[in-house]
C-alpha positions as CSV (number, residue, x, y, z in Angstrom):
1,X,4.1,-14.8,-12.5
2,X,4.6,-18.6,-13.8
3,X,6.9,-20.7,-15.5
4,X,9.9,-19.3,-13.5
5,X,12.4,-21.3,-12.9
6,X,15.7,-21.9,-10.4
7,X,18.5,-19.7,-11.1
8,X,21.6,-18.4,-9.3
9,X,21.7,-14.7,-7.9
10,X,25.1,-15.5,-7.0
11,X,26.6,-13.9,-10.3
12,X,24.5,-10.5,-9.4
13,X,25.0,-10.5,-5.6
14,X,28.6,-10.8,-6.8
15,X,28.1,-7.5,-9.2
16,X,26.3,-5.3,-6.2
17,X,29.0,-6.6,-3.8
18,X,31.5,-5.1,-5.9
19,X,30.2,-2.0,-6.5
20,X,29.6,-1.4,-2.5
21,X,32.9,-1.8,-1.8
22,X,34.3,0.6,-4.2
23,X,32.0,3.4,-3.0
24,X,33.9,6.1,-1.9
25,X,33.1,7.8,1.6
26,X,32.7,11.2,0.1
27,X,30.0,9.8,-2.1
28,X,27.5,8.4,0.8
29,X,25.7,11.9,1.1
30,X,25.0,11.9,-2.9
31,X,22.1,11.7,-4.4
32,X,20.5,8.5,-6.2
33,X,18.0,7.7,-8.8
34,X,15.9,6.9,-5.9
35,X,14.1,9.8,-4.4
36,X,14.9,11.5,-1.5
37,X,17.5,8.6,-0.8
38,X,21.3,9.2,-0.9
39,X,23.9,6.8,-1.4
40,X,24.2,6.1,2.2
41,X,20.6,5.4,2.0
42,X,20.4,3.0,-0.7
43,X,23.4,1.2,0.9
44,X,21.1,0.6,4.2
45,X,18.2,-0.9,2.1
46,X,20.5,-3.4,0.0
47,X,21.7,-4.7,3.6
48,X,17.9,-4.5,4.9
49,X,16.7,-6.4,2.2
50,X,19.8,-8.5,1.5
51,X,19.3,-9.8,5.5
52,X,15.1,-10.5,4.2
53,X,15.5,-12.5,0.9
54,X,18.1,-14.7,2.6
55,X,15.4,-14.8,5.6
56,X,13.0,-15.7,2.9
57,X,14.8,-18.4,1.0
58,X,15.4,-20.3,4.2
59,X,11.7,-19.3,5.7
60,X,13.0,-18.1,8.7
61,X,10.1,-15.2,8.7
62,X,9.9,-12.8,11.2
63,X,10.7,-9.3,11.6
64,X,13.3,-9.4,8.6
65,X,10.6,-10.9,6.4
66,X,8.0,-8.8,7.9
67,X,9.1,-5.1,7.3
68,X,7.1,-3.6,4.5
69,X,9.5,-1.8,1.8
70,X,8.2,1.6,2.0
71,X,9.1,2.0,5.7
72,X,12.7,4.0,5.9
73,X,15.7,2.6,4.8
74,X,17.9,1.1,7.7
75,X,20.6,2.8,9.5
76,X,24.0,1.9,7.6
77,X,25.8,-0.5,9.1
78,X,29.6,1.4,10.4
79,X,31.6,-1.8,9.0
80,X,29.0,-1.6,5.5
81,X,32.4,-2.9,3.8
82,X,32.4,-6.0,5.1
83,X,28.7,-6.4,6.2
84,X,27.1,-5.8,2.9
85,X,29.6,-8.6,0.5
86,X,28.8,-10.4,3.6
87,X,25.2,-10.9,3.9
88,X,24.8,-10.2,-0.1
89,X,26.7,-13.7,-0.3
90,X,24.7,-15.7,2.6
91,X,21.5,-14.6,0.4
92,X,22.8,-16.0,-3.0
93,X,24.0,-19.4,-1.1
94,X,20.2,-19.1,0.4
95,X,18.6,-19.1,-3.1
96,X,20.8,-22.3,-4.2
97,X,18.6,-24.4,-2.1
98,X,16.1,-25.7,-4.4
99,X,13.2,-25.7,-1.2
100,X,14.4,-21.9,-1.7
101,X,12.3,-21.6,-4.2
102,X,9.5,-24.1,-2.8
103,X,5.8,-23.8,-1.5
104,X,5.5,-20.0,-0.1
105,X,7.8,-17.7,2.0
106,X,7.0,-14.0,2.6
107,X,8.7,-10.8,2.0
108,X,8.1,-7.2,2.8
109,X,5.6,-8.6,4.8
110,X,3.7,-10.5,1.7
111,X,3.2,-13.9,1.0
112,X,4.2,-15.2,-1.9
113,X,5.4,-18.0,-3.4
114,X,8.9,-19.2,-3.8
115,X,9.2,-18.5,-6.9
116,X,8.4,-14.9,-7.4
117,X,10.2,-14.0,-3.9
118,X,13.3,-15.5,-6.2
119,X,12.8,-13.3,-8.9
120,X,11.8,-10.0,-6.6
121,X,15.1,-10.6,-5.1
122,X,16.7,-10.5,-9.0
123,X,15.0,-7.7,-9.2
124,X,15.9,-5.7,-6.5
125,X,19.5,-6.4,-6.9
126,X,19.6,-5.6,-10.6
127,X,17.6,-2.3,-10.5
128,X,19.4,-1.2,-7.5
129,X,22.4,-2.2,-8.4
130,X,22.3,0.4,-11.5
131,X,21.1,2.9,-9.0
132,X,24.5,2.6,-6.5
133,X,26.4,2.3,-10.0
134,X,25.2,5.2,-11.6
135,X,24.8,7.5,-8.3
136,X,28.2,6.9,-7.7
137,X,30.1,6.8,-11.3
138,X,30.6,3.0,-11.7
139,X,30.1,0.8,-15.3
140,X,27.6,-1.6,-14.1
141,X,26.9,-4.8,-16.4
142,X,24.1,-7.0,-14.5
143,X,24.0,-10.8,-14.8
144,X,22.2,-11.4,-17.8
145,X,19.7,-14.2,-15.9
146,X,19.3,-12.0,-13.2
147,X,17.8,-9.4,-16.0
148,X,16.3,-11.3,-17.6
149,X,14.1,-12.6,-14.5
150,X,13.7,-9.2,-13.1
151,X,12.3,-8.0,-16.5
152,X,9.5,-11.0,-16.4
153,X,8.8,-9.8,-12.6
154,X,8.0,-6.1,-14.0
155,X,6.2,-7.0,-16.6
156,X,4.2,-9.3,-14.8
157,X,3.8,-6.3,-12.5
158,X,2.8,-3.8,-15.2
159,X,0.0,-5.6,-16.0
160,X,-1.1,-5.4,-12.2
161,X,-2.9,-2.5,-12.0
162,X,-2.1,-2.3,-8.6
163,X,2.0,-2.1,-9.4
164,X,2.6,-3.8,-6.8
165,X,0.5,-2.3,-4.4
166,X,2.8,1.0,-5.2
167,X,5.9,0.0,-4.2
168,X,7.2,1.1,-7.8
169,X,7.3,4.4,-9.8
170,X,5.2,5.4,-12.6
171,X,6.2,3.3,-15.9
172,X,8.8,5.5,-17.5
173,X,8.4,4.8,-21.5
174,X,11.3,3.0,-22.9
175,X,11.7,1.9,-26.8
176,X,10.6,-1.3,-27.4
177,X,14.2,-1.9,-28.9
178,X,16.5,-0.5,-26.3
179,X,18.8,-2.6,-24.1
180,X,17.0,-5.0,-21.6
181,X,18.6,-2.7,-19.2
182,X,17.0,0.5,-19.8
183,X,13.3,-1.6,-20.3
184,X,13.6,-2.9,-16.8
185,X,14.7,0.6,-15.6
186,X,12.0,2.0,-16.9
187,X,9.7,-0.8,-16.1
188,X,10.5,-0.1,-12.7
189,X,9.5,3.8,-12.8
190,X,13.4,5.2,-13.5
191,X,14.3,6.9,-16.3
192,X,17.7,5.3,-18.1
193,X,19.3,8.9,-18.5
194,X,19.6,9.6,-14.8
195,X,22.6,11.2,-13.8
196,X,23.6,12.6,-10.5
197,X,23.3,16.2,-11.8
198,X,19.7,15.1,-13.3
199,X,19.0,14.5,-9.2
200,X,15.8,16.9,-8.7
C-alpha cells in the first residue's frame, strides 16, 4: 500500500466511542456479524486493539503490539463505559503525531510500516464499528476519510493472495456501484445484509 497519507482517526474513534456507550447490557450476549463473537466479544477486541494501535503509533511495542489477531478476544473490561471512549481517544491523539505514521511499528505481531499500521487501524474501527452498530440496532455513518482509507487497505489486500495471511473472510461480492460502505464490508468478507436474525 503507497501513497497514503496522514489523516485523523479522531472523527471515527469518535463514531465507535459512541456507539459503545449506547450498548445496552441486555445486548452483550448477542450475536455479531463476526462469527462465533457476541457483542460482549467484539466490545473486548475494540479495547484489545484500541490499547495496540495506540501502542503502535507511539512504538511502544511489546505484548500489546505483539498479540496476533486471531488469538481470542480479551476479557471485557467491567467499567467498558468508560474504558473503551477512553483508550479509543488516547489512540486517535496517538495517530496525530506525524512520527506516528513514520519508519515502521508493528501490530498483531507484524511489522509494517507507519503508514499501513495507520490505515489498518481505519480499518478496523470502520468495519467493526458497522459490526457493534448493526449487532446492536444502531444508524452507523463512518468518517468518510476513515472509509475511504480502509477501502484502499482491502483492496490493496485483495490483491494479496495471501488476504492478509487470513486474518479476513472470503470476499463477499458487492456491486461495483453500491455505497463505499457495503464495498468495504464486503471487501472485508461480511456480507452488507447482515442482520442479527441472519446470525447462523
Amino acid at each position: 500500500m503507497t501513497g497514503t497519507t496522514i489523516f485523523d482517526l479522531g472523527p471515527q474513534a469518535g463514531v465507535v466511542a459512541r456507539l459503545v456507550v449506547a450498548v445496552p447490557d441486555a445486548r452483550l450476549t448477542a450475536g455479531t456479524p463476526c462469527p462465533l463473537w457476541s457483542v460482549g466479544d467484539l466490545l473486548g477486541h475494540l479495547a484489545g486493539l484500541s490499547v495496540a494501535f495506540r501502542d503502535a503509533a507511539r512504538k511502544d511495542l511489546g505484548v500489546t503490539t505483539d498479540t496476533a489477531p486471531g488469538q481470542a478476544a480479551p476479557a471485557l473490561p467491567a467499567d467498558w463505559r468508560e474504558v473503551l471512549p477512553g483508550v479509543l481517544g488516547e489512540l486517535a491523539e496517538a495517530w496525530r503525531d506525524p512520527a506516528a505514521w513514520s519508519d515502521t511499528t508493528r501490530a498483531g505481531g507484524v511489522d509494517l510500516p507507519g503508514v499501513v499500521a495507520g490505515a489498518v487501524a481505519a480499518d478496523e474501527l470502520v468495519v467493526h464499528g458497522w459490526d457493534l452498530a448493526r449487532a446492536t440496532g444502531q444508524d452507523y455513518v463512518p468518517d468518510p476519510v476513515a472509509l475511504r482509507a480502509a477501502h484502499s487497505f482491502l483492496e490493496a489486500a485483495a490483491a494479496d493472495g495471501d488476504r492478509g495471511g487470513g486474518i479476513f473472510g472470503p470476499i463477499v461480492p458487492v456491486p461495483d456501484d453500491a455505497p463505499l460502505l457495503e464495498r468495504v464490508l464486503g471487501l472485508s468478507g461480511r456480507d452488507p445484509r447482515w442482520t442479527p436474525s441472519a446470525r447462523p
